[in-house]
C-alpha positions in Angstrom: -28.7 -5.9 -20.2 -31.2 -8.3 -22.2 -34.3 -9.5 -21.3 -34.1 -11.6 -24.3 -31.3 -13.7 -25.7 -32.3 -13.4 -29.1 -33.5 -10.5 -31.2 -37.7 -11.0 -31.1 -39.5 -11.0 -34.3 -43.2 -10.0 -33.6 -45.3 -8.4 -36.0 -46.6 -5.5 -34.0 -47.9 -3.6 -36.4 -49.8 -6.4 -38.0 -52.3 -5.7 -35.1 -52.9 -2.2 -36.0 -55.8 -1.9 -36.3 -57.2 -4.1 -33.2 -54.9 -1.6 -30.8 -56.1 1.7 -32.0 -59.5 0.7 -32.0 -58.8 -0.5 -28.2 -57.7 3.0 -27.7 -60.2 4.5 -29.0 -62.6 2.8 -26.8 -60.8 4.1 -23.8 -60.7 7.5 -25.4 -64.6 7.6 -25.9 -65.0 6.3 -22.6 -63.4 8.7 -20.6 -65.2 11.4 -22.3 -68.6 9.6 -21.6 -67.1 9.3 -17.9 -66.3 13.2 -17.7 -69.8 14.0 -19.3 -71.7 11.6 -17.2 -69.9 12.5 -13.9 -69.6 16.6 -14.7 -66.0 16.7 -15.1 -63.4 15.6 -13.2 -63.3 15.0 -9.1 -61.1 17.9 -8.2 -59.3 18.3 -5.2 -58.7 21.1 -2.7 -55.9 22.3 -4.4 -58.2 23.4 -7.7 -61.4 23.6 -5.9 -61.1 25.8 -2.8 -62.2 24.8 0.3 -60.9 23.7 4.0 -59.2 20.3 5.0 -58.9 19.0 8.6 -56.9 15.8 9.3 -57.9 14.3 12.2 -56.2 11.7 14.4 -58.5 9.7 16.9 -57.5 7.2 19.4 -59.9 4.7 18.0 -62.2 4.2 15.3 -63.4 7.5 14.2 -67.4 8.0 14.5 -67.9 9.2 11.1 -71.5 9.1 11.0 -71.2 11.3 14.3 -68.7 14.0 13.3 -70.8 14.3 9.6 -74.2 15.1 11.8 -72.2 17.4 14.1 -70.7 18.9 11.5 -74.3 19.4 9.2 -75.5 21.6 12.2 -72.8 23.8 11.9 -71.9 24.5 8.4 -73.5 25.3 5.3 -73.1 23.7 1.7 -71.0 20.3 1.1 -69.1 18.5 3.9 -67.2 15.2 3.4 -65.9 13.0 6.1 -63.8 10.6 4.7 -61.6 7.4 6.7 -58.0 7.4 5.8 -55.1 4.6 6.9 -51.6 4.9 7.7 -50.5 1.9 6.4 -52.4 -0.9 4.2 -54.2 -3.3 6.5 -54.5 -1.0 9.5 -57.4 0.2 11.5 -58.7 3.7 9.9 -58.0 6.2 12.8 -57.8 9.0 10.9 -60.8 11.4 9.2 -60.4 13.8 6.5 -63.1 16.7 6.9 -64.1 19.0 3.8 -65.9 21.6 3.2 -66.2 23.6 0.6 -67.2 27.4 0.6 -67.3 30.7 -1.9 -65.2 32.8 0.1 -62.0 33.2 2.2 -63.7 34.6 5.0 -66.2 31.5 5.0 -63.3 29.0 5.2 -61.3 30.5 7.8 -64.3 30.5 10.0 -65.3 27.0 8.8 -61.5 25.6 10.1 -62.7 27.2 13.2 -66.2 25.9 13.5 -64.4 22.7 13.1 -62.2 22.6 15.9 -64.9 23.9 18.0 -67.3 21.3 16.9 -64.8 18.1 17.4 -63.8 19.7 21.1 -67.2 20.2 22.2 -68.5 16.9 20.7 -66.0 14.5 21.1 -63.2 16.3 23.8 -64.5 15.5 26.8 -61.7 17.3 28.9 -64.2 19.8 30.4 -62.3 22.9 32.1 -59.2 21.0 31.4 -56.9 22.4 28.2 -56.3 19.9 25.6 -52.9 18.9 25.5 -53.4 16.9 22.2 -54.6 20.0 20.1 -53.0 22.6 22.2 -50.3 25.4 21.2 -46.8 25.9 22.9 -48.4 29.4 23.9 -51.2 27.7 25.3 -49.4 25.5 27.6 -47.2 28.3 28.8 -49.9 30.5 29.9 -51.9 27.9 31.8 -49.4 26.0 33.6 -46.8 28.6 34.2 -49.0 29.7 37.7 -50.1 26.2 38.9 -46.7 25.0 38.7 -45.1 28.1 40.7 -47.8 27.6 43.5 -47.8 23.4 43.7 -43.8 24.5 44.1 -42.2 23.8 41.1 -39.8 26.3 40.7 -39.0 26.8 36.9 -37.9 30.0 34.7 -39.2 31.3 32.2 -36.8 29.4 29.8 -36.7 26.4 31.7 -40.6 25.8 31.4 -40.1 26.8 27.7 -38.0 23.3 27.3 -40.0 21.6 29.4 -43.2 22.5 27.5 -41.1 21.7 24.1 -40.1 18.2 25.6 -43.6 17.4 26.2 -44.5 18.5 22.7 -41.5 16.4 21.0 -42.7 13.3 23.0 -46.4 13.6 22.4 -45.7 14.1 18.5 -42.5 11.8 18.2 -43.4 8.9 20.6 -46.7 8.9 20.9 -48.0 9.7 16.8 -49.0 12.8 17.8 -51.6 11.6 20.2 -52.1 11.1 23.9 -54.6 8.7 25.4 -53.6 9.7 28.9 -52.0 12.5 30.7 -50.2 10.3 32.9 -48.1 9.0 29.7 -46.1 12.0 30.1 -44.2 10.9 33.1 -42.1 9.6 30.6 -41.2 12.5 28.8 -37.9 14.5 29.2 -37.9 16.6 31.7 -41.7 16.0 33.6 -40.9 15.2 37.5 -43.3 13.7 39.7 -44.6 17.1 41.1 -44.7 18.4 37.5 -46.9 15.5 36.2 -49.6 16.0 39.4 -49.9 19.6 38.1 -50.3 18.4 34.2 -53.0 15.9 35.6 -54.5 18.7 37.3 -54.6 20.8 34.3 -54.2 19.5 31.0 -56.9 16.7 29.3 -56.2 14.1 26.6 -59.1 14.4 23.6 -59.5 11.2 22.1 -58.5 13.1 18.9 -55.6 15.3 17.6 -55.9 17.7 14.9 -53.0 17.2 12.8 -53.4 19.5 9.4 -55.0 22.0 8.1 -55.4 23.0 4.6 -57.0 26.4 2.9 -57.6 27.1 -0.3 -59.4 29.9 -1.3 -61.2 29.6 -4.8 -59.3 32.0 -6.7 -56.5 30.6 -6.0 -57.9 26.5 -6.9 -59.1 28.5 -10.6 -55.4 29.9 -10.9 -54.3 26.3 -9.7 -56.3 24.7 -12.6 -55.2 27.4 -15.0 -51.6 27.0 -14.5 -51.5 23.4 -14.4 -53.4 22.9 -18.1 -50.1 25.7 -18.7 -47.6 23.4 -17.7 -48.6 20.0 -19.6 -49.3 22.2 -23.3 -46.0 23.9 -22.7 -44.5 20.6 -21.9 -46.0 18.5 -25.1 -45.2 21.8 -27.1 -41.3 22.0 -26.6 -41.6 18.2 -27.0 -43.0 18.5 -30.4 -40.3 21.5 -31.4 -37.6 18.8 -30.0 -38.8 15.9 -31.5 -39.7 18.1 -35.0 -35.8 19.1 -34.8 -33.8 16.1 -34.0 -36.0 13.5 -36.3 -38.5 15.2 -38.3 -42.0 17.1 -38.1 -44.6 13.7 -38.5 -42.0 12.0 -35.7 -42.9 15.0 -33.1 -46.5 14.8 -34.3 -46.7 11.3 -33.6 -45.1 11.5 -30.5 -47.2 14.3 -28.9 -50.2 12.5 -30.3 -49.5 9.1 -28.3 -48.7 11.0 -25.6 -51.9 13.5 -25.1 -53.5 9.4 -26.1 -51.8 8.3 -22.5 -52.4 11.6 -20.7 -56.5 11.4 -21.7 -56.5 7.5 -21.1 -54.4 7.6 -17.4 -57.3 10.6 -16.6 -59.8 8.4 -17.2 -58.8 5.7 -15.0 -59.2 8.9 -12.1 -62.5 9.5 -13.8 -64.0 6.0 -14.1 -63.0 5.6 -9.9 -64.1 8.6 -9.2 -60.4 9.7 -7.5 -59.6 13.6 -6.6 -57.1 15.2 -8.7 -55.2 17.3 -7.0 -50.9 18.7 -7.5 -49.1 16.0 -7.1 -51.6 13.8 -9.7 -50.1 16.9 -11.6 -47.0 16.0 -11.3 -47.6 12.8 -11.9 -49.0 14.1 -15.4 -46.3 15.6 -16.3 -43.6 12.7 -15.0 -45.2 10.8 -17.2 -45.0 13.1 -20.2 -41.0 13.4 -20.0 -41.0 9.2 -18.9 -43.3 8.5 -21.9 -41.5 10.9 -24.6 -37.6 9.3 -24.1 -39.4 5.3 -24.4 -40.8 6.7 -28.2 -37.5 9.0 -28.7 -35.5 5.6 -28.2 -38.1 4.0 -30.9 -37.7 6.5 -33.1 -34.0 6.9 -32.8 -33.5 3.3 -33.6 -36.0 3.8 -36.5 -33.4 6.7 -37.9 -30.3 4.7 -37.8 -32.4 1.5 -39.6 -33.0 3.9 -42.6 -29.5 4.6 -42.9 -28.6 0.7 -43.0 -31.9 -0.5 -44.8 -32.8 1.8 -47.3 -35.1 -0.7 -49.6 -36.3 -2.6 -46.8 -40.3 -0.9 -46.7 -40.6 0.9 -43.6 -43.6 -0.7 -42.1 -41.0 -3.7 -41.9 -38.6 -1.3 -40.4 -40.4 0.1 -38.0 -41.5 -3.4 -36.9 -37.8 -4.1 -36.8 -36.7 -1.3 -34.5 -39.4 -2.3 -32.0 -38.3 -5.4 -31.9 -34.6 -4.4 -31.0 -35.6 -2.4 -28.7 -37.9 -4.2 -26.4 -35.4 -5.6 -24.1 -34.6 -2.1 -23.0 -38.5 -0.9 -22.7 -39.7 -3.6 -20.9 -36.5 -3.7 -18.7 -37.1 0.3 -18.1 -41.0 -0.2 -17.2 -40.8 -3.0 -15.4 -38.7 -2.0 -12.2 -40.7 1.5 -12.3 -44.0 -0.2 -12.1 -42.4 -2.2 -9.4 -41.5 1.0 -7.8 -45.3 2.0 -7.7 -46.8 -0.6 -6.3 -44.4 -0.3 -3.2 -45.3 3.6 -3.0 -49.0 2.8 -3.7 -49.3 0.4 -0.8 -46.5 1.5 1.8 -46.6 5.2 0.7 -49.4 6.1 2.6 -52.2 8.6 1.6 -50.0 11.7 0.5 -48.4 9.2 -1.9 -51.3 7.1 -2.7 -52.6 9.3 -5.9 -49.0 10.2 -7.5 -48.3 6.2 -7.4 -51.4 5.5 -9.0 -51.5 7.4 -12.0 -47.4 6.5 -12.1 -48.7 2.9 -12.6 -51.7 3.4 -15.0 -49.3 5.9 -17.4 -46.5 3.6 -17.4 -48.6 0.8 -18.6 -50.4 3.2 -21.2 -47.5 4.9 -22.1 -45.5 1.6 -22.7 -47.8 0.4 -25.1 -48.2 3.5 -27.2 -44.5 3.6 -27.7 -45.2 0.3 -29.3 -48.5 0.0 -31.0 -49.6 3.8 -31.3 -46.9 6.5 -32.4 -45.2 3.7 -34.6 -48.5 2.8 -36.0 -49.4 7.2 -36.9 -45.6 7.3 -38.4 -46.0 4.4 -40.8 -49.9 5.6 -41.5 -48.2 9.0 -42.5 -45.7 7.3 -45.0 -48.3 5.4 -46.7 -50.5 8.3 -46.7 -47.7 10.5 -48.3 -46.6 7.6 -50.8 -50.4 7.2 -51.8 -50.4 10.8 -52.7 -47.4 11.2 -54.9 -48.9 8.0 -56.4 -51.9 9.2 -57.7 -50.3 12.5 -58.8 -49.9 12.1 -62.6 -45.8 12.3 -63.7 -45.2 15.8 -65.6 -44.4 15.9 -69.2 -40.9 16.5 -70.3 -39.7 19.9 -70.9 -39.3 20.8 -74.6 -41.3 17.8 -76.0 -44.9 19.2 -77.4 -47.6 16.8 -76.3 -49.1 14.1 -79.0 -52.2 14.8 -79.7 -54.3 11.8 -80.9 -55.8 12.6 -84.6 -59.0 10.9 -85.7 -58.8 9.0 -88.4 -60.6 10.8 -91.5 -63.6 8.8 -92.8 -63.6 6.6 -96.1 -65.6 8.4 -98.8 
C-alpha cells in the first residue's frame, strides 16, 4: 500500500533546527510543569490509598458525600464524577482517600460504606439488596420465607438468591431502584417477592469496587515501573547498537526517552493521574516508537550500500521520504484506534488511550525530524573532527626543515 503515488521529495532535515528547538520547548516545559505542580499526579496504584466506585440511581450529591465523608476521615479525600459513556449523565462517584497505613485504609473502606448507608440508604431495618452479600441474603431471608410458607432447601434458596444477584448485576447495571423489579427475576414467585418487599431495601446507590493499596506496595509499584521502561530502552540500545551501529541505537533511545518525557508532560500540563496501565501505555509506545525509527534506519543502511557518494544528509532525507507512505499509513489507523477507545472506552480505558494518542503523534515525528536529525549531527560532527586533525607525515621521509637565509655581509 501507498499513500502516495509518487516518491515525495521534502526536505525534512532542512527544518532542523526549527523542530528541535520545538522540542526543546516541550522538554523545558514539562520539567517547569513537574517543578511547579510537585511531580507528577500519581494514582492509587503508586500512591497508596483506598478507592470506592459508587453507582447511584441519579445524579450523585457530591458536595454531600465530600462533607459526610470530611466528618469521618482524616487527611485527603477526593470525590470525583465519572461517566459510562461520553454524553451521559455522571451516576457514578469515585471516593479517595489516602492514608499512611494498612490498617488506616481497611478501616477507611469501611467507614465508607458505613457513611454512604447511613447518609444516603435510606432502607432503615431493611437489608440492602443493592450492596448486600450472597451470605447476607441467605441468612436474613432463609426464616421469613419458611414462615410466609415458602418452602425452599437449602440449595434451592442458594439459586434463588444467585438469580436475584445475576439479574440485579446483569439487567439492571448492578443497581435496583425498587424491590418490586425483582418479580422479574428467575425464579422470584409472587409469595417470594411479598417476603423480599418485606425484607430487603433498594439504596439509591451500589458500591461496585473497591481498591487498596497500601503505600509500600504504590513505592514498589513506582520502583518497578521506572525498572521496566530503562530495561526496555536499554535492550533497545544493545539491539539497535548490534544490527546498525552504536550512534543509530544512541539516536534511537534518545528520540524515544524525547517522546516518553514529552507524552508525560501532556499528563503533567492536565493534571491526569498516572497509574499501570498509563504504564503500559509507556512502554507500548516504546516498542511502537522504536520499529517506525528501525524502519528509518533500515532504509538508511540499504541507501548507503546503493549511494555511496551521495552525502548522507541527502540520504537520510531520501530514506524518509521513501518511507513515509508506510509511517503515516501505520500511525494513522492507530490514532484512529484511540480516539474510539478514548471516547467509547469508558474510564478504565480513558488514560491508556490518551497517552496512546499523544505518543503516537510525538513518536511519529521524532522518527522523522529528531533521531534522523542526531544521526546526521553525529556524521558531521565525526567528519569535522578527522578534518581538523592534521594528516601524518610519511614513514621514512625526515621532515624539511625551513633554513633561514644567512645574512649579506
Amino acid at each position: 500500500m501507498e499513500l502516495f503515488k509518487k516518491e515525495t521529495n521534502i526536505d525534512f532535515l532542512s527544518r532542523q533546527s526549527i523542530t528541535l528547538g520545538i522540542s526543546a520547548a516541550l522538554i523545558a516545559a514539562t520539567l517547569v510543569s513537574l517543578v511547579v505542580k510537585g511531580g507528577l499526579n500519581y494514582g492509587i496504584d503508586f500512591r497508596g490509598g483506598t478507592l470506592v466506585y459508587v453507582k447511584f440511581a441519579g445524579t450523585p450529591p457530591v458536595e454531600q458525600i465530600r462533607s459526610a465523608l470530611r466528618s469521618q476521615l482524616s487527611g485527603d479525600i477526593s470525590v470525583t464524577t465519572v461517566k459510562d459513556t461520553p454524553g451521559a449523565q455522571a451516576d457514578e462517584v469515585v471516593i479517595g482517600t489516602e492514608l499512611k497505613d494498612e490498617r488506616s485504609l481497611d478501616a477507611a473502606r469501611v467507614t465508607i460504606t458505613r457513611t454512604l448507608q447511613d447518609r444516603f440508604g435510606g432502607t432503615g431495618a431493611k437489608l440492602d439488596f443493592n450492596n448486600a452479600s450472597q451470605g447476607d441474603l441467605l441468612s436474613r431471608l432463609r426464616e421469613p420465607l419458611q414462615r410466609a410458607g415458602v418452602s425452599l432447601s437449602g440449595e434451592q434458596l442458594q439459586k434463588l438468591v444467585e438469580e436475584m444477584h445475576r439479574f440485579r448485576d446483569r439487567n439492571r447495571s448492578g443497581l435496583l431502584r425498587d424491590i418490586d423489579e425483582l418479580k422479574a427475576a428467575p425464579g422470584v414467585t409472587p409469595a417470594a417477592l411479598n417476603v423480599l418487599k418485606q425484607e430487603l431495601g433498594a439504596a439509591p446507590f451500589a458500591i461496585r469496587q473497591v481498591e487498596i493499596v497500601g503505600p509500600k506496595a504504590g513505592a514498589d509499584l513506582q520502583k518497578q515501573a521506572l525498572q521496566a521502561v530503562l530495561f526496555a530502552l536499554g535492550g533497545m540500545l544493545v539491539y539497535i547498537a548490534i544490527r546498525f551501529e552504536f550512534i543509530a541505537g544512541v539516536a534511537a533511545v534518545v528520540a524515544i526517552i524525547h517522546d516518553t518525557v514529552i507524552t508525560v508532560g501532556f499528563f503533567s500540563f492536565f493534571n491526569r493521574e498516572i497509574n499501570l496501565t498509563v504504564i503500559a501505555a509507556l512502554l507500548t509506545l516504546i516498542g511502537y516508537s522504536m520499529n517506525d525509527k528501525i524502519v528509518i534506519f533500515d532504509r538508511v543502511r540499504e541507501n548507503l550500500k546503493l549511494l555511496r557518494r551521495q552525502p548522507l544528509r541527502d540520504l537520510v532525507n531520501k530514506s524518509i521520504n521513501q518511507t513515509l507512505s508506510r509511517t503515516l499509513l501505520t500511525a494513522g489507523p492507530t490514532l484512529l484506534c484511540t480516539v474510539a477507545l478514548y471516547y467509547l472506552g469508558g474510564p478504565v480505558l480513558n488514560s491508556i488511550a490518551y497517552a496512546l494518542f499523544i505518543g503516537i503523534i510525538v513518536g511519529t515525528y521524532s522518527s522523522i525530524f529528531i533521531a534522523s536529525a542526531i544521526l546526521v549531527a553525529w556524521h558531521r560532527y565525526q567528519e569535522t573532527r578527522r578534518k581538523a586533525v592534521p594528516a601524518p607525515e610519511p614513514a621514512g621521509r625526515p621532515p624539511v626543515r625551513k633554513s633561514s637565509p644567512k645574512p649579506v655581509k
